[in-house]
BALOMAR-934801 format. One record per residue (C-alpha): residue number from 1; residue in three letters; x, y, z. Coordinates in Angstrom, 3 decimals, always signed. Layout:
N
+------+------+----------+----------+----------+
! resi ! resn !       c1 !       c2 !       c3 !
+------+------+----------+----------+----------+
!  NUM !  ALA !        X !        Y !        Z !
...
+------+------+----------+----------+----------+
***
This chain:
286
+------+------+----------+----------+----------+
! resi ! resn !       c1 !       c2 !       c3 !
+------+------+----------+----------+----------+
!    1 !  UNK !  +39.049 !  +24.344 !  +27.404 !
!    2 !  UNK !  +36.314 !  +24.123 !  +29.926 !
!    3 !  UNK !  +35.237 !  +27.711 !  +29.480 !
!    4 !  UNK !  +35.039 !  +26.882 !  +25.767 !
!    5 !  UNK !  +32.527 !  +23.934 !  +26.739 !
!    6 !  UNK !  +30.268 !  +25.804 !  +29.141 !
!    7 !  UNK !  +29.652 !  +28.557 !  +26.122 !
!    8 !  UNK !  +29.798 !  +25.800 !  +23.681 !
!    9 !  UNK !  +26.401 !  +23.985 !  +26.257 !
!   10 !  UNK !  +24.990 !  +27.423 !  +27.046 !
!   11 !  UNK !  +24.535 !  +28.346 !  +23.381 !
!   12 !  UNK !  +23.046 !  +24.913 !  +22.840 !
!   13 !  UNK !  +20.474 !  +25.470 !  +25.491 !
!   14 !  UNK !  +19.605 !  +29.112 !  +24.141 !
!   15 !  UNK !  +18.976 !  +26.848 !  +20.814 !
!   16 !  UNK !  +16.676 !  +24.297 !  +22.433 !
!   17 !  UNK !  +14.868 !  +27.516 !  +23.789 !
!   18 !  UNK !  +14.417 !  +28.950 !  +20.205 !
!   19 !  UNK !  +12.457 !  +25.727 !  +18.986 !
!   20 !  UNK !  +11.242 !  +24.169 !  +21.798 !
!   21 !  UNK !   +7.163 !  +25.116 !  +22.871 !
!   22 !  UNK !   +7.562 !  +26.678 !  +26.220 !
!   23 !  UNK !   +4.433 !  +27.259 !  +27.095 !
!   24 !  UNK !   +3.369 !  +24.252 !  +26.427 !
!   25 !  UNK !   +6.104 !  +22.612 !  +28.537 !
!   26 !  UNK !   +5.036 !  +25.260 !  +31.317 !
!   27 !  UNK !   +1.748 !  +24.254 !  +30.930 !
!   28 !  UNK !   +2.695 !  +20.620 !  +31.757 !
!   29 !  UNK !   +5.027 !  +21.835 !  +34.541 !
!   30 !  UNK !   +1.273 !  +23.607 !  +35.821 !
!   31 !  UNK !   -0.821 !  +20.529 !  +35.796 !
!   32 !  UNK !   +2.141 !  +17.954 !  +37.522 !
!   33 !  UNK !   +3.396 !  +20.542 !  +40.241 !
!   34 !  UNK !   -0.563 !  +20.763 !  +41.271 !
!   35 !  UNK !   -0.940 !  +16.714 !  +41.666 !
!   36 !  UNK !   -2.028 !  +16.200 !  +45.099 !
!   37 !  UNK !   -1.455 !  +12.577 !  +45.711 !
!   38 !  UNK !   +0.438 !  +12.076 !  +48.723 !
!   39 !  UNK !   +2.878 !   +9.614 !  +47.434 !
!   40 !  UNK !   +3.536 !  +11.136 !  +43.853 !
!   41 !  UNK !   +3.812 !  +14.732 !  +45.313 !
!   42 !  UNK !   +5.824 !  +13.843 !  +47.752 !
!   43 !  UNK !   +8.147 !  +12.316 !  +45.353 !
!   44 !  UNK !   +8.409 !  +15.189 !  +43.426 !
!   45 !  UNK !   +9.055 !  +17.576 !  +46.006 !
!   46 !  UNK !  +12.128 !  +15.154 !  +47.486 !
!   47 !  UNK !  +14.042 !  +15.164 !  +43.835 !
!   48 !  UNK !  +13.353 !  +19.053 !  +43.709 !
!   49 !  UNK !  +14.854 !  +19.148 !  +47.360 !
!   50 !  UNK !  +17.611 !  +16.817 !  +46.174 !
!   51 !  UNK !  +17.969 !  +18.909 !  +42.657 !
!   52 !  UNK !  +18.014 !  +22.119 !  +44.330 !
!   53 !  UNK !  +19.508 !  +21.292 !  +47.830 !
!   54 !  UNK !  +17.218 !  +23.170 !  +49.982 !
!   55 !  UNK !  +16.807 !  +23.315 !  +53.405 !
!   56 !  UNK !  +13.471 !  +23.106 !  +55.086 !
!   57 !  UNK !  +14.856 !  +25.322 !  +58.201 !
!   58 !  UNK !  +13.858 !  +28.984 !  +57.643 !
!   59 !  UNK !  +10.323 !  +28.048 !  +55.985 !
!   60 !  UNK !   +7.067 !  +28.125 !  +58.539 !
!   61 !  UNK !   +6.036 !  +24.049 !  +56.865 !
!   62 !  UNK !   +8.910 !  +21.985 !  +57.788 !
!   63 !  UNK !   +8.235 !  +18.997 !  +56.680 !
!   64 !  UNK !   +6.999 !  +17.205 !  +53.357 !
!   65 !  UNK !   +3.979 !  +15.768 !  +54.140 !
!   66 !  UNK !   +3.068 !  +19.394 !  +55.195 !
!   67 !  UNK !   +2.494 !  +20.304 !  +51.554 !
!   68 !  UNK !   -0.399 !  +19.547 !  +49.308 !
!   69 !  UNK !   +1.662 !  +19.675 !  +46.574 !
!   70 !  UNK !   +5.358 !  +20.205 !  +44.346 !
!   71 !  UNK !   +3.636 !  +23.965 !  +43.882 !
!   72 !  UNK !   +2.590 !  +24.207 !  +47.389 !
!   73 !  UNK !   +6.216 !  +23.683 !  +48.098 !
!   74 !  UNK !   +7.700 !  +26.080 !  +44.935 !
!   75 !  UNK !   +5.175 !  +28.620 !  +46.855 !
!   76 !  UNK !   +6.577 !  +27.805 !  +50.596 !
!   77 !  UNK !   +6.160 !  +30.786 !  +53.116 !
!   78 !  UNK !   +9.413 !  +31.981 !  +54.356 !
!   79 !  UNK !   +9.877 !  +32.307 !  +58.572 !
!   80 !  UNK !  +10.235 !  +35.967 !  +57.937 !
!   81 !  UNK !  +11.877 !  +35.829 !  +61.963 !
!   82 !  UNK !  +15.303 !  +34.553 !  +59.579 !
!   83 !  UNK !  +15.101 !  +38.104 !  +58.262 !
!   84 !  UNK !  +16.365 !  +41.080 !  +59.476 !
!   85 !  UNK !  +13.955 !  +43.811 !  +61.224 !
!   86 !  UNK !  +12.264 !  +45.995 !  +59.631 !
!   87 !  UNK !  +12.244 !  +48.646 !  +62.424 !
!   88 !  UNK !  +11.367 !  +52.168 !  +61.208 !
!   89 !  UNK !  +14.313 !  +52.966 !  +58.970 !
!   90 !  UNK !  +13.339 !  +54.988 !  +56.027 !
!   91 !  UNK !  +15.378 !  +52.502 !  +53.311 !
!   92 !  UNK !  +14.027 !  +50.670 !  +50.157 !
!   93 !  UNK !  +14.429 !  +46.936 !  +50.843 !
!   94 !  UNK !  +14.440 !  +43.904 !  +48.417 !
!   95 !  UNK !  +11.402 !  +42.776 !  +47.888 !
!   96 !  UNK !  +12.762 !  +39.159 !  +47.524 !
!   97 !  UNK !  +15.627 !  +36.596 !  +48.178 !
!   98 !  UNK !  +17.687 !  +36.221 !  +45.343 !
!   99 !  UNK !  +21.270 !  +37.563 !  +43.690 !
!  100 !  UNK !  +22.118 !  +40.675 !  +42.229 !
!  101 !  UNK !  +21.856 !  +40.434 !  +38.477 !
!  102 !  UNK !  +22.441 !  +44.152 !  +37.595 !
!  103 !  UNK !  +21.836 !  +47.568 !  +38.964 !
!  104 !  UNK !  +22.663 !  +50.930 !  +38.120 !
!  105 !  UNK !  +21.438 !  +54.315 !  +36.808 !
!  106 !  UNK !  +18.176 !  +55.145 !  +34.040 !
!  107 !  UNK !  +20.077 !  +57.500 !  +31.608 !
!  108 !  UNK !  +17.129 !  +58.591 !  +28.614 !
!  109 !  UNK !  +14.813 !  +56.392 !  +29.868 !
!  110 !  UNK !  +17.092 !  +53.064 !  +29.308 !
!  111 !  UNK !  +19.398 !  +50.941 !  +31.388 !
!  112 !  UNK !  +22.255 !  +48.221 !  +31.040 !
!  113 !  UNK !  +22.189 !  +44.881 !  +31.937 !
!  114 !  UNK !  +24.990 !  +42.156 !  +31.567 !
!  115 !  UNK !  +27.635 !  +44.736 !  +29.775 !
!  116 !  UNK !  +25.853 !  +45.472 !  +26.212 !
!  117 !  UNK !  +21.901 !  +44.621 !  +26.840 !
!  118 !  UNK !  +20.081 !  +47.623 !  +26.643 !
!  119 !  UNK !  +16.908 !  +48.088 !  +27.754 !
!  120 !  UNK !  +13.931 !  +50.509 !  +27.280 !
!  121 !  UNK !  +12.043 !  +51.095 !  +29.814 !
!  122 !  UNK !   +9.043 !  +51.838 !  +27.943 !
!  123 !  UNK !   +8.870 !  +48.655 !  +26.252 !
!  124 !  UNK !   +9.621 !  +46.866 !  +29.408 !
!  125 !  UNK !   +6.547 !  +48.076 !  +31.255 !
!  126 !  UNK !   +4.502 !  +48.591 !  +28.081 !
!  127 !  UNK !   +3.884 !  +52.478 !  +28.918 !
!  128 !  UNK !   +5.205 !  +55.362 !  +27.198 !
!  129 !  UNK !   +6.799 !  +57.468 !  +30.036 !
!  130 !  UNK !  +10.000 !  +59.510 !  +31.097 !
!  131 !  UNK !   +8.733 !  +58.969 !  +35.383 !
!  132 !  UNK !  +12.076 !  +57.162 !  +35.365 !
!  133 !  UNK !  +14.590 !  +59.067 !  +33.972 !
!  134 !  UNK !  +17.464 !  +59.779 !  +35.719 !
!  135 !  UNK !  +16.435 !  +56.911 !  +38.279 !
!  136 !  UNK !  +17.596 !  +53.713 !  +39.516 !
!  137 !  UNK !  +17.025 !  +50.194 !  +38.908 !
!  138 !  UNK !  +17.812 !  +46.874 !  +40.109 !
!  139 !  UNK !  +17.576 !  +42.814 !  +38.833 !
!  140 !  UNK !  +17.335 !  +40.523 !  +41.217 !
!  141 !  UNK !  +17.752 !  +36.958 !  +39.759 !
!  142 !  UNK !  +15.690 !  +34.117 !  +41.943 !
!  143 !  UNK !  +17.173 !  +30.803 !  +41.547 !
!  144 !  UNK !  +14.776 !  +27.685 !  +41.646 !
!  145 !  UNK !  +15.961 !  +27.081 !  +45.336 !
!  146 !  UNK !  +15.054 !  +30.461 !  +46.994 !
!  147 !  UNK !  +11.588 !  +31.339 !  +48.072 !
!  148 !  UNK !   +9.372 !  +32.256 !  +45.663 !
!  149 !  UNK !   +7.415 !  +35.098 !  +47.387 !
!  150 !  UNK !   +7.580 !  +38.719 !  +46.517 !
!  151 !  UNK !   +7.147 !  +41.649 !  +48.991 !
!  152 !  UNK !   +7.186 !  +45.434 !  +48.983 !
!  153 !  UNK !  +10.793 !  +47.025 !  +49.440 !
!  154 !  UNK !   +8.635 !  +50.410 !  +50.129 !
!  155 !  UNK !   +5.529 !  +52.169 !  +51.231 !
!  156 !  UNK !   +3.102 !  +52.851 !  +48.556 !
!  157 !  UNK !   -0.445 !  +52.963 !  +46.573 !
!  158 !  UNK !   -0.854 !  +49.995 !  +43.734 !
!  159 !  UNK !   -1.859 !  +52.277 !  +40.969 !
!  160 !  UNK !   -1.567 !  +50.071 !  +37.887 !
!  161 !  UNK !   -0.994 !  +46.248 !  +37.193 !
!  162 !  UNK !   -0.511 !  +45.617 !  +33.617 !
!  163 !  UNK !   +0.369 !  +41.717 !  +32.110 !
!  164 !  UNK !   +2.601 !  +41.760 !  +29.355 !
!  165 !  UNK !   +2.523 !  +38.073 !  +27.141 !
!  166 !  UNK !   +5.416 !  +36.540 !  +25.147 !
!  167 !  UNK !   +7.578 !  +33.567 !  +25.718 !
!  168 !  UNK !   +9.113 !  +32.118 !  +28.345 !
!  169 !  UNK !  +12.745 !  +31.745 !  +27.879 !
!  170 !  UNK !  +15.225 !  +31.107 !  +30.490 !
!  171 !  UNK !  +15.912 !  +33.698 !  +33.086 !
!  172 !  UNK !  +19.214 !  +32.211 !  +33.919 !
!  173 !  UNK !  +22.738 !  +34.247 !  +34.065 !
!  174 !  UNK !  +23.585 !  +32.535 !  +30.715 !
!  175 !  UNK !  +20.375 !  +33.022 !  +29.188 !
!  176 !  UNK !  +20.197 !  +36.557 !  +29.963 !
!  177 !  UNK !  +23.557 !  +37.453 !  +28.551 !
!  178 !  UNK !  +23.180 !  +35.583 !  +25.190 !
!  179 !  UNK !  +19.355 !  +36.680 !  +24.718 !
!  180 !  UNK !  +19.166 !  +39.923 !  +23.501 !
!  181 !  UNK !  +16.440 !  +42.125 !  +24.885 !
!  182 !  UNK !  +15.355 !  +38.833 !  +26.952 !
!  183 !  UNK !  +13.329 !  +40.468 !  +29.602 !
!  184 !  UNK !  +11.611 !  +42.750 !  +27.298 !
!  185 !  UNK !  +10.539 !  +39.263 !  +25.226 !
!  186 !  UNK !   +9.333 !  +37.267 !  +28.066 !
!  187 !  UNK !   +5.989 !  +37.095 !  +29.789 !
!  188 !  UNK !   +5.402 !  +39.177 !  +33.051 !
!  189 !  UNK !   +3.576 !  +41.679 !  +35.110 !
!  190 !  UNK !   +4.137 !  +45.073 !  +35.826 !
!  191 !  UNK !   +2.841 !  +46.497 !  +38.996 !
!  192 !  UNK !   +3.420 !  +50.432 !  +39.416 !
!  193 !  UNK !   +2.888 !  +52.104 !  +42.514 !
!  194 !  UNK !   +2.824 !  +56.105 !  +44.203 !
!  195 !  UNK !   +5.387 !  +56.640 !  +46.559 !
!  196 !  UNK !   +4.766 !  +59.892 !  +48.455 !
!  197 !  UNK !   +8.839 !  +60.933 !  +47.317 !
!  198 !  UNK !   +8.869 !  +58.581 !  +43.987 !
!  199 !  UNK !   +7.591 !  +56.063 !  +41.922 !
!  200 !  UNK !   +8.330 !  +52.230 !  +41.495 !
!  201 !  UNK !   +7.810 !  +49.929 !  +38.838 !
!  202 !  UNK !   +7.758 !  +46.121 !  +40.105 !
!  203 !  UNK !   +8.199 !  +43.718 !  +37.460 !
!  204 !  UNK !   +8.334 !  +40.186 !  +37.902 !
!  205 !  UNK !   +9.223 !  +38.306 !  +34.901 !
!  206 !  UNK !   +8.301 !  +35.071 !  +33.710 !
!  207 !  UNK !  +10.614 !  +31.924 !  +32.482 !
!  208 !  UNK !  +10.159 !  +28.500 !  +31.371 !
!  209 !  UNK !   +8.105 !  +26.975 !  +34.309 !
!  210 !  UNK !   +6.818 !  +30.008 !  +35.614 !
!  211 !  UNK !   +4.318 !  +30.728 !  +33.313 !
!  212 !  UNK !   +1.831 !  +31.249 !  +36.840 !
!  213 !  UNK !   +2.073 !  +34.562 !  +38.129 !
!  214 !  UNK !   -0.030 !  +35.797 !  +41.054 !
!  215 !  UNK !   -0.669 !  +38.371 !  +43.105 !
!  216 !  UNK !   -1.824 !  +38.187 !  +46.560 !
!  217 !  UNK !   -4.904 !  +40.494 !  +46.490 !
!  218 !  UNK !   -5.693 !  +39.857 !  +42.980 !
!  219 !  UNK !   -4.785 !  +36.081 !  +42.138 !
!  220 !  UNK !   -3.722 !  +34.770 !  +39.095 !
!  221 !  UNK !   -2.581 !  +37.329 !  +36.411 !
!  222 !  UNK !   -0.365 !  +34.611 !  +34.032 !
!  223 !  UNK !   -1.028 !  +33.222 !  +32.156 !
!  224 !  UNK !   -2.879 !  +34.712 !  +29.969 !
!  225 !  UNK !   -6.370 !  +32.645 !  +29.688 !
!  226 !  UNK !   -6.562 !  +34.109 !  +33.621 !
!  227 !  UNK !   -6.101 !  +38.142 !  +32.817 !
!  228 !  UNK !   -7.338 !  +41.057 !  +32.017 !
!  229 !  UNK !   -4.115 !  +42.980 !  +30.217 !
!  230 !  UNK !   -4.281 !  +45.966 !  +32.054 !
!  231 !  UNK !   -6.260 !  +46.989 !  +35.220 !
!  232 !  UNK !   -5.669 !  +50.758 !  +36.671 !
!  233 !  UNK !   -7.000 !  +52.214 !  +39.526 !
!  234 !  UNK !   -7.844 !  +55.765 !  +38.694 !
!  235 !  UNK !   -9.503 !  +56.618 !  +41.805 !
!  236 !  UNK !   -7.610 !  +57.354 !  +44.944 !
!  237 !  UNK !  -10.496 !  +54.935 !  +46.725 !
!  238 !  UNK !   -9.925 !  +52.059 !  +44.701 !
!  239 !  UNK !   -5.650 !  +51.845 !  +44.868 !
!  240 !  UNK !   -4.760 !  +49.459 !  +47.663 !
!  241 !  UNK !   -1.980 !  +50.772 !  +49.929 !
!  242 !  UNK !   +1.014 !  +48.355 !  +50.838 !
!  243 !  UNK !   +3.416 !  +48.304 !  +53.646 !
!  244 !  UNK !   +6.885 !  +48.117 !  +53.198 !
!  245 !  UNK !   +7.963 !  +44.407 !  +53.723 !
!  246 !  UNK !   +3.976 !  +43.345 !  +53.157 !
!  247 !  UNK !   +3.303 !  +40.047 !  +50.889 !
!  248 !  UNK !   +2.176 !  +41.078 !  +47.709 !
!  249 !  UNK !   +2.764 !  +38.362 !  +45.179 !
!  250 !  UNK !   +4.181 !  +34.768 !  +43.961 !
!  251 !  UNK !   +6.029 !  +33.141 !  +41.310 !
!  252 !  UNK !   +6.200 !  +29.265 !  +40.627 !
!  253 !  UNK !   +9.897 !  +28.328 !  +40.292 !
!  254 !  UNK !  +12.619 !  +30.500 !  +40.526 !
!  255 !  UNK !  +12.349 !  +33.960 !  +37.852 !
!  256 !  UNK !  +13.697 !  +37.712 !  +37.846 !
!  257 !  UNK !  +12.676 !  +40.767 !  +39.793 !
!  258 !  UNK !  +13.688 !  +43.824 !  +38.453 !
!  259 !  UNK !  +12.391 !  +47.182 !  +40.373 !
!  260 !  UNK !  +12.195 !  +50.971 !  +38.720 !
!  261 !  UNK !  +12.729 !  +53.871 !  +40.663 !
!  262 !  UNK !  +12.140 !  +56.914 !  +40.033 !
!  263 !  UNK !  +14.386 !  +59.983 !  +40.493 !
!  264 !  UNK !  +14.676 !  +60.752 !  +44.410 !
!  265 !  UNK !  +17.873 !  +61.371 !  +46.610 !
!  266 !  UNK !  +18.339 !  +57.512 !  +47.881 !
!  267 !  UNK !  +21.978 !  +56.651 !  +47.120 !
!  268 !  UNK !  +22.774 !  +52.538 !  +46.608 !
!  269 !  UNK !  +23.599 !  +50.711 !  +49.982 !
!  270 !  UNK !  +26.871 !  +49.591 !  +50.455 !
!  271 !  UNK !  +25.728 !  +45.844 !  +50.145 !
!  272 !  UNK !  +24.485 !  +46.017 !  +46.303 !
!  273 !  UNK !  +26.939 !  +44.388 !  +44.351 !
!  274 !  UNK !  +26.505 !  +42.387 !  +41.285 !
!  275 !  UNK !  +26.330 !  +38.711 !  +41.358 !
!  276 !  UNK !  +26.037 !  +38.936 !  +45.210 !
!  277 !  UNK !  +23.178 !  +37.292 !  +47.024 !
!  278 !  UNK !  +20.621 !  +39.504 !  +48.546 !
!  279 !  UNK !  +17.356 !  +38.710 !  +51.292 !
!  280 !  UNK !  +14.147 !  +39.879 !  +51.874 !
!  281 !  UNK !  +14.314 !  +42.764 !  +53.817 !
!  282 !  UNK !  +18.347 !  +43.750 !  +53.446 !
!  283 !  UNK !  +18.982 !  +47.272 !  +52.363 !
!  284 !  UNK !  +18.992 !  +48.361 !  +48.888 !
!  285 !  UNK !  +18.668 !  +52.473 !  +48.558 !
!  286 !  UNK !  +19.372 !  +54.180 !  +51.972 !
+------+------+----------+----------+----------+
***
């Protein structure tokens, strides 16, 4: 009986995201999470605390009245010391906290998520290409109370960043399962980088309230109005080389993370299991 009801709700909310104007609501969510009045910010950010039930203990600003606003807080900066070391292993890392949606093999240049969702990869980057065949990928869901900061999980050049528009449906477990081709619907950027042994696709996908994606050298590429749709760096001079475990972007709110990898010899680590949670920093391909 109570399963019945929780798919009986979760179909009405995948209704209510069908008619109701998303961006306009994440437009809204833009405008109140950058109030900077002390007293109404700092009201918001205790009912998000109380919504979410976060801790202030592993972030660098411990306190309330440390942050200018509710998306000064969404964007907190994690105490990476709370993380693991990165020491000089040669592993792919997650780039973010979060749980494991999905992972698994590229097989003809498609993968599965949640059972019967298919996905192309060429539609979900917006590039016709085959670099991942035969790869790996992995979908890391961030809920609304981890931190909201991306990083690299390898070593590489930033070759390409490419924004994708379209809506801005829920990225939630439900959501994703009873949205067909969800990801490859919703708003997001693509970031695609060289790898002296591979490539990697980083895409980090957009949802209701987290229509504001940006990326630390480059600022604001979503929403739209603040983008150009597709800037490559053709010259070896002009792609910026990233660390493994350096900052390299932000959502607002909680969103998806899903990471392409090309063919290489890196075999999953033994902690990559579906619907477990993951860090910045743990192990992903070893």
């Amino acid at each position: 009986m109570k399963e019945n009801l929780k798919k009986l709700i979760n179909q009405f909310k995948i209704t209510i995201f069908y008619i109701a104007p998303l961006h306009l609501i994440s437009n809204m969510t833009y405008k109140i999470s950058r109030i900077e009045e002390p007293a109404i910010k700092n009201i918001l950010i205790r009912i998000y605390i109380s919504l979410f039930n976060i801790t202030l203990e592993e972030y660098k600003l411990k306190k309330i009245n440390d942050y200018k606003s509710l998306n000064d807080f969404f964007t907190r900066e994690l105490d990476l010391s709370f993380r693991r070391e990165l020491g000089n292993l040669d592993f792919i890392i997650s780039p973010c906290d979060g749980t494991i949606a999905s992972h698994g093999q590229i097989n003809k240049n498609t993968f599965i998520h949640a059972k019967d969702h298919k996905y192309s990869v060429s539609e979900l980057i917006h590039e016709n290409t085959n670099d991942f065949d035969n790869g790996k990928f992995i979908n890391i869901y961030l809920e609304p109370k981890d931190c909201h900061r991306i990083y690299m999980p390898c070593d590489g050049f930033l070759t390409k960043i490419t924004h994708v528009p379209g809506t801005l449906y829920s990225v939630a477990p439900y959501a994703t399962k009873g949205i067909r081709n969800l990801y490859a619907k919703n708003e997001r950027v693509v970031m695609s980088f060289d790898n002296d042994n591979f490539k990697i696709s980083m895409i980090m996908i957009g949802a209701v309230n987290v229509g504001c994606i940006s990326l630390s050298d480059y600022g604001i590429i979503a929403p739209s109005k603040h983008r150009d749709s597709v800037i490559a760096f053709k010259k070896d001079a002009d792609k910026n080389y990233y660390k493994k475990g350096q900052e390299i972007g932000m959502f607002n709110l909680g969103s998806t993370v899903i990471i392409l990898i090309s063919k290489n010899e890196s075999i999953w680590s033994d902690n990559i299991v579906t619907d477990k949670k993951i860090l910045i920093r743990d192990e992903v391909l070893k």
